[in-house]
VOSE-559622 format. One record per residue (C-alpha): residue number from 0; z, x, y. Coordinates in steps of 0.05 Angstrom, whole numbers. Layout:
BEGIN
 num      z      x      y
 NUM      Z      X      Y
...
***
This chain:
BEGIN
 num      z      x      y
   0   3940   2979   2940
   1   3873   2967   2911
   2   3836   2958   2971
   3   3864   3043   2987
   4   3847   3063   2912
   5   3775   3027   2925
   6   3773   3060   2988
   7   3797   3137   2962
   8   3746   3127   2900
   9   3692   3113   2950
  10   3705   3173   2997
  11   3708   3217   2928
  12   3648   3190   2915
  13   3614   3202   2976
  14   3638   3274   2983
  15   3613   3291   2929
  16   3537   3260   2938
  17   3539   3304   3011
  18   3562   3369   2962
  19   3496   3354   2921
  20   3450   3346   2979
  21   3478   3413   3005
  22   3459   3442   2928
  23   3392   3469   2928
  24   3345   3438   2872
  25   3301   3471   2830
  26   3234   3435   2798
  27   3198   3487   2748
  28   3142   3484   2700
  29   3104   3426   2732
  30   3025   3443   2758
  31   3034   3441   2833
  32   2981   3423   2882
  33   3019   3455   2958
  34   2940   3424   2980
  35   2939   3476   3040
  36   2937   3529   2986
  37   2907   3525   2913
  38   2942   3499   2851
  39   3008   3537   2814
  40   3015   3533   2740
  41   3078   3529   2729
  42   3106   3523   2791
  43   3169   3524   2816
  44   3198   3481   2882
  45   3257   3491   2908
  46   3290   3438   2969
  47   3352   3443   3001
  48   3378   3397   3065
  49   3319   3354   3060
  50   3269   3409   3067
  51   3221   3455   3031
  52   3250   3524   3020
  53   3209   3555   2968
  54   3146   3553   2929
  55   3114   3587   2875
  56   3098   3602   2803
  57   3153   3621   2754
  58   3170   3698   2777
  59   3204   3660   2830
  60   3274   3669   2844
  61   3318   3608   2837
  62   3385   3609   2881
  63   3452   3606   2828
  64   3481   3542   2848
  65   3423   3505   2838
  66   3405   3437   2810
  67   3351   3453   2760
  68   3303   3404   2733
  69   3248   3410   2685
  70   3188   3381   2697
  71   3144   3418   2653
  72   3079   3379   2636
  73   3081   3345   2695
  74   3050   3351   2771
  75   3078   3357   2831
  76   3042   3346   2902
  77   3056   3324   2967
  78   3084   3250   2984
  79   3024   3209   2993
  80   3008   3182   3061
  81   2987   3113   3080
  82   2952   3111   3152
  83   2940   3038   3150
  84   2985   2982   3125
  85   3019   2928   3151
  86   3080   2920   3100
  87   3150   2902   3126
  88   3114   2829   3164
  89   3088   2868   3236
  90   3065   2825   3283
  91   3027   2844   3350
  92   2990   2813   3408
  93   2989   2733   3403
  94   2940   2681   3423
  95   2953   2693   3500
  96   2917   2747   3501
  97   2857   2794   3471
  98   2902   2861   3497
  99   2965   2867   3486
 100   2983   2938   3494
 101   3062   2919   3512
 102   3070   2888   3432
 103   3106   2934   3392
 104   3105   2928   3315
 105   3177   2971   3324
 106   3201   2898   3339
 107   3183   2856   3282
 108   3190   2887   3219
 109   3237   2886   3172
 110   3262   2950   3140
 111   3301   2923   3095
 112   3226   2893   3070
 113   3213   2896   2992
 114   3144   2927   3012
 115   3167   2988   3016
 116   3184   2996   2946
 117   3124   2970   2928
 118   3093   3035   2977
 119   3145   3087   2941
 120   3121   3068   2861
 121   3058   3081   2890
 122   3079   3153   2915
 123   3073   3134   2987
 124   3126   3175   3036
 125   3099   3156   3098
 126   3069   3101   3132
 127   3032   3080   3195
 128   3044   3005   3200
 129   2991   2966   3237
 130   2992   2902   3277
 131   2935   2857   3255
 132   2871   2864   3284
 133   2848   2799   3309
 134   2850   2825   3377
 135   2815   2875   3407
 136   2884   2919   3417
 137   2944   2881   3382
 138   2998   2936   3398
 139   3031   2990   3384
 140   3034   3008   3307
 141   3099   3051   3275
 142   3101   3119   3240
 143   3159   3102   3183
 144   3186   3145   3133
 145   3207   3113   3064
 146   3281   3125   3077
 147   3334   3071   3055
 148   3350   3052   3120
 149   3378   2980   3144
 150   3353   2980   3222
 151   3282   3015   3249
 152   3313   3068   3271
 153   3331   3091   3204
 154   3263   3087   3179
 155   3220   3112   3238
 156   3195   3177   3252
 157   3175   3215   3319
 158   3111   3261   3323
 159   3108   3331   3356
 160   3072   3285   3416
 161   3139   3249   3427
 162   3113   3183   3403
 163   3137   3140   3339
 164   3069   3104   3335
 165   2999   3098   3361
 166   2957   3047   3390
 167   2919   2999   3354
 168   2850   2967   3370
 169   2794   2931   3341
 170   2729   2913   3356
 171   2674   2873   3312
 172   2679   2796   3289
 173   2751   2805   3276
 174   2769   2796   3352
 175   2703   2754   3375
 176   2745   2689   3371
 177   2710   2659   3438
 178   2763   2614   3451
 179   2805   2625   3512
 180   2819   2699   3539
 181   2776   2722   3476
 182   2713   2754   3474
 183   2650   2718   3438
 184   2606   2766   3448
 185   2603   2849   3419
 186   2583   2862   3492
 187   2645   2827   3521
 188   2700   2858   3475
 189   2681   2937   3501
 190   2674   2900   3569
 191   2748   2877   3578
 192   2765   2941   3537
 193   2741   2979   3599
 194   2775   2932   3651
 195   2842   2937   3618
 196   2833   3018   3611
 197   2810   3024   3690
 198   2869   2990   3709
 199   2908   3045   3656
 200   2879   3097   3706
 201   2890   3078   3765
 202   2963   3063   3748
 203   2965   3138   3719
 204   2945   3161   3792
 205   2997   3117   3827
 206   3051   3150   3764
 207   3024   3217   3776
 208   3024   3211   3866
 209   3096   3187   3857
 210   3111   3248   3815
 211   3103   3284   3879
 212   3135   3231   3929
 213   3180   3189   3894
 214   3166   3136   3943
 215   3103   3118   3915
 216   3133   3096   3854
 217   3089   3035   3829
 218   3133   2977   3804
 219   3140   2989   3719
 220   3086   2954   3680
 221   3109   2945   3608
 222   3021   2935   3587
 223   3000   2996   3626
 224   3055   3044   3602
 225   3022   3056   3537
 226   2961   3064   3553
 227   2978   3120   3613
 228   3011   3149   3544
 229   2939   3134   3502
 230   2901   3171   3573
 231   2951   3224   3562
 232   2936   3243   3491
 233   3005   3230   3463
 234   2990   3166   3427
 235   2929   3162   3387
 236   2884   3101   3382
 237   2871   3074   3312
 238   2818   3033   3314
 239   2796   2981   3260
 240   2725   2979   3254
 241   2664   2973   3206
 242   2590   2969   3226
 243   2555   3029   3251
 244   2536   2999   3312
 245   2616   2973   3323
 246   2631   3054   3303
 247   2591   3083   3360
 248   2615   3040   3410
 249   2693   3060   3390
 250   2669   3131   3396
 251   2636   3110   3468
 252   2701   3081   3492
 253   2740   3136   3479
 254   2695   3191   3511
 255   2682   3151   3570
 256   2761   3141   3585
 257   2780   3213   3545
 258   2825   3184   3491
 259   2840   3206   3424
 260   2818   3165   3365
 261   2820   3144   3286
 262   2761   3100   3257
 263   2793   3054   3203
 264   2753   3029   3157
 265   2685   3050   3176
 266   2643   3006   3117
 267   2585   3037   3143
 268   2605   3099   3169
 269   2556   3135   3118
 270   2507   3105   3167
 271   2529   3146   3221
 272   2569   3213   3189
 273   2524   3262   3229
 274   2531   3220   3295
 275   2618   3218   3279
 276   2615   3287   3260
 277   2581   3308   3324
 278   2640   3271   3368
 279   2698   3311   3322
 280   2731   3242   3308
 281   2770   3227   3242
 282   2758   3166   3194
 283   2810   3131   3157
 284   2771   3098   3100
 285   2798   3038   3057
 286   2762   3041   2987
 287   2762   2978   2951
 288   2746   2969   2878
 289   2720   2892   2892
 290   2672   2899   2955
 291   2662   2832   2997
 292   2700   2791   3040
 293   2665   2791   3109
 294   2595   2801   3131
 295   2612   2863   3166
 296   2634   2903   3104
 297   2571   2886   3063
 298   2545   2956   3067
 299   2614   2981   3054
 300   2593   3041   2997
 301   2639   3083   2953
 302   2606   3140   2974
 303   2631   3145   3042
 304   2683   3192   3037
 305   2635   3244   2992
 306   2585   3233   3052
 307   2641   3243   3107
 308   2655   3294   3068
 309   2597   3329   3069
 310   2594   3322   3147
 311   2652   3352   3157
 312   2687   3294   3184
 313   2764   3298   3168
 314   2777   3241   3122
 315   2844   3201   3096
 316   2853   3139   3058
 317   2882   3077   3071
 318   2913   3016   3036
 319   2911   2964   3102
 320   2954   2927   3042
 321   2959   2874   3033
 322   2880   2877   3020
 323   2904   2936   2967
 324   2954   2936   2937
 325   3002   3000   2966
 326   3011   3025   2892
 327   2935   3047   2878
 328   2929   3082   2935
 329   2910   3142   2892
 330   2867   3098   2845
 331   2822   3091   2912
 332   2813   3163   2918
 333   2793   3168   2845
 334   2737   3122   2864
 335   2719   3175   2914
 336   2714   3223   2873
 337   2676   3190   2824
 338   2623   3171   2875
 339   2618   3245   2896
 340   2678   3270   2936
 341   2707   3333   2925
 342   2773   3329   2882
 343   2814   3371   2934
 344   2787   3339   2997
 345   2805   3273   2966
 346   2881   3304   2953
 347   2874   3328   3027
 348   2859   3253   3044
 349   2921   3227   3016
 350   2972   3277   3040
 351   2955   3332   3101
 352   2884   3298   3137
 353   2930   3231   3137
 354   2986   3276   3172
 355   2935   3304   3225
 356   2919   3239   3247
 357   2991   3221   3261
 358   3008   3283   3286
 359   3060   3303   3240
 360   3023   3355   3205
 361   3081   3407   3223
 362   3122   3366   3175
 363   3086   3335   3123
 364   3032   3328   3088
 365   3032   3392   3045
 366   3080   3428   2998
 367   3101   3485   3049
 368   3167   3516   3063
 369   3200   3497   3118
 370   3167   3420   3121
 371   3204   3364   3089
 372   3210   3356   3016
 373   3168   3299   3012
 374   3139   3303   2950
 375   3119   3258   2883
 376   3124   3273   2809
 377   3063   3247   2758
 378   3050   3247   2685
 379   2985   3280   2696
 380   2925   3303   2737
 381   2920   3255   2803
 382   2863   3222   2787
 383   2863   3204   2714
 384   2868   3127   2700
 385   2925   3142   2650
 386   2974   3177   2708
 387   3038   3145   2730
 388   3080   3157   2785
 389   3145   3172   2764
 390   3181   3197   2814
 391   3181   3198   2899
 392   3235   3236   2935
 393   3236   3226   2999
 394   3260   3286   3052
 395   3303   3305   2984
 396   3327   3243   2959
 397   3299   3201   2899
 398   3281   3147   2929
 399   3228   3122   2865
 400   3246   3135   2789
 401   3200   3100   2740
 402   3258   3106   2686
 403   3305   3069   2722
 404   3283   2991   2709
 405   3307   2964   2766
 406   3248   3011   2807
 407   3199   3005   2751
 408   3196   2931   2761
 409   3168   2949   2836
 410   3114   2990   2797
 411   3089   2939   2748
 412   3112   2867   2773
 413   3069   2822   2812
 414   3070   2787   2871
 415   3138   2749   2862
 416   3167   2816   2843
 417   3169   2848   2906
 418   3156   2794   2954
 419   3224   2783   3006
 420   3227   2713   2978
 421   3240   2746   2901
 422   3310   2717   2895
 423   3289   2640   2924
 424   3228   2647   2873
 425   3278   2669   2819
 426   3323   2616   2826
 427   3269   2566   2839
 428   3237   2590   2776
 429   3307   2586   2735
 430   3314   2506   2762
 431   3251   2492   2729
 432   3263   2521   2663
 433   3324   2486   2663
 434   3299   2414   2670
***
């Protein structure tokens, strides 16, 4: 008997969270930033089914049955998004091989990851998660959305191409291992780059002749198949690189086979701004408050973005976390700005130039009706050291809220706070205090 009045409480329950998410909701009085249009004072924003269905200052009409919140004081802006991480433990290519096209990071991570709340008290909504680059192309990476999800496909999202991911790639020391099936060389790396992306071609001719004459039909190859998608332009190429030299010959590759690419990192891609301008190719720039690390990045500069900036390259910023931390994301656009970007291309960065390169700008990115209501609440302007994030909803739901302790531990706590093995360090922790 109470197993059915567990059971009937639970379905009351339940009905009545759907009734809510069919409620419209009403945020008022907050500054707004849509990005894609300028600033509200304020604003209102109304959601409803997980989407945006109206924006504006306070004239605007607010339906009867809905939710209101106050948020006045406050701003409001687009769900920040992250086009380089590798949260939720992806793995790629192995030590068999320098290309590994077939390796999907779909396969090895774990949604269920504490990462991810990590990414949402840092206002993050979406996600392109990376296999490592210590091979010149480690896989497929993953567009995911911060939904509560259990399996993947809870958590992924598909592009208006048709993919859920692009391809990643790498070139400079990071892949020169010179052991076995590695390159040692810069010269070798875009040489077996070329072999593997020949091959791509001429299987795209044998896909394209049996299109025709289904007897042609070459016999499936699980490495080639993406990369007939990369020739195709549906999946994008993000491609880790940092000295200007290693830049250029990215932007070489993918003229010389047609495919469409993302610069990550690009340390000293104020170097060569004009030269990346000139080939229309976005940069994904990682800025780091403690420079160093590797040779490669010792010209890395702050003022990168203000110079890509000012070459009109379309720029977006990156966490690649763990090497930052997924909740200062926007602390690493505030360093941009301070070294001379604009403040709204730097807000563009975070939220609509990151959706471009994904290829989900019809969805996110901006505060627009009809795209999802993706969307973050702060204490005050973006960029002030003082701001908090203290809310992230996610396609509608609350998915961060700094006032609820349980989340505001993900914001503040370190390492052992949101790493998966928090409960074995807890209890480890607990055994020693009790000896």
């Amino acid at each position: 008997m109470r197993k059915k009045l567990v059971a009937i409480a639970a379905a009351f329950f339940l009905c009545l969270q759907l009734s809510a998410q069919e409620q419209p909701m009403a945020f008022t009085g907050a500054l707004i930033y849509p990005i894609t249009g300028a600033p509200i004072e304020n604003g209102t924003l109304i959601v409803q089914k997980g989407k945006i269905i109206a924006i504006g200052d306070a004239s605007l009409k607010i339906p009867e049955n809905a939710i209101v919140t106050e948020v006045k004081g406050k701003v409001m802006m687009p769900g920040i998004i992250d086009t380089h991480s590798h949260l939720g433990g992806p793995e790629g290519g192995d030590n068999s091989a320098a290309l590994n096209p077939d390796a999907r990071a779909f396969d090895a991570i774990n949604p269920t990851s504490d990462g991810f709340k990590k990414a949402l008290a840092g206002g993050i909504t979406t996600i392109n998660i990376m296999p490592g680059s210590g091979h010149l192309m480690s896989g497929q990476t993953v567009y995911v959305k911060m939904r509560e999800g259990k399996v993947m496909e809870d958590i992924i999202i598909t592009n208006e191409k048709g993919v859920y991911g692009g391809m990643k790639m790498a070139n400079g020391t990071n892949p020169m291992r010179g052991t076995a099936g590695f390159p040692g060389t810069r010269a070798k790396s875009a040489a077996m780059v070329r072999e593997l992306f020949v091959k791509a071609q001429e299987y795209k001719k044998k896909l394209e002749a049996a299109a025709k004459d289904s007897t042609k039909m070459p016999e499936r190859d699980l490495r080639l198949e993406p990369l007939v998608e990369v020739l195709n332009g549906k999946r994008i190429v993000h491609f880790h690189t940092h000295k200007e030299n290693d830049i250029l010959t990215a932007i070489r590759l993918s003229k010389e086979f047609g495919f469409r690419v993302v610069l990550h990192h690009v340390s000293e891609g104020w170097k060569v701004a004009d030269e990346i301008a000139k080939a229309n190719v976005p940069c994904s720039v990682i800025v780091i408050d403690a420079p160093g690390g590797k040779l490669e990045a010792m010209d890395y500069s702050f003022t990168t973005g203000a110079v890509l900036e000012k070459a009109g390259v379309l720029t977006a910023f990156h966490t690649d976390d763990g090497i930052t931390d997924s909740r200062l994301l926007i602390r690493g656009a505030a360093l941009a700005v301070k070294s001379g970007m604009s403040k709204q291309k730097a807000l563009e960065a975070l939220t609509i130039a990151g959706a471009k390169m994904l290829d989900l700008s019809s969805r996110i990115g901006s505060l627009e009706i009809g795209k999802d209501a993706d969307f973050i609440i702060l204490s005050g302007d973006p960029f002030s050291v003082y701001t908090k994030v203290e809310q992230t909803w996610v396609e509608g739901k609350k998915r961060f809220d700094l006032s609820n302790p349980a989340d505001k531990a993900f914001a503040v706590g370190g390492y052992h706070v949101y790493s998966s093995d928090r409960a074995e360090f807890t209890h480890h922790h607990d055994d020693e205090e009790n000896q």
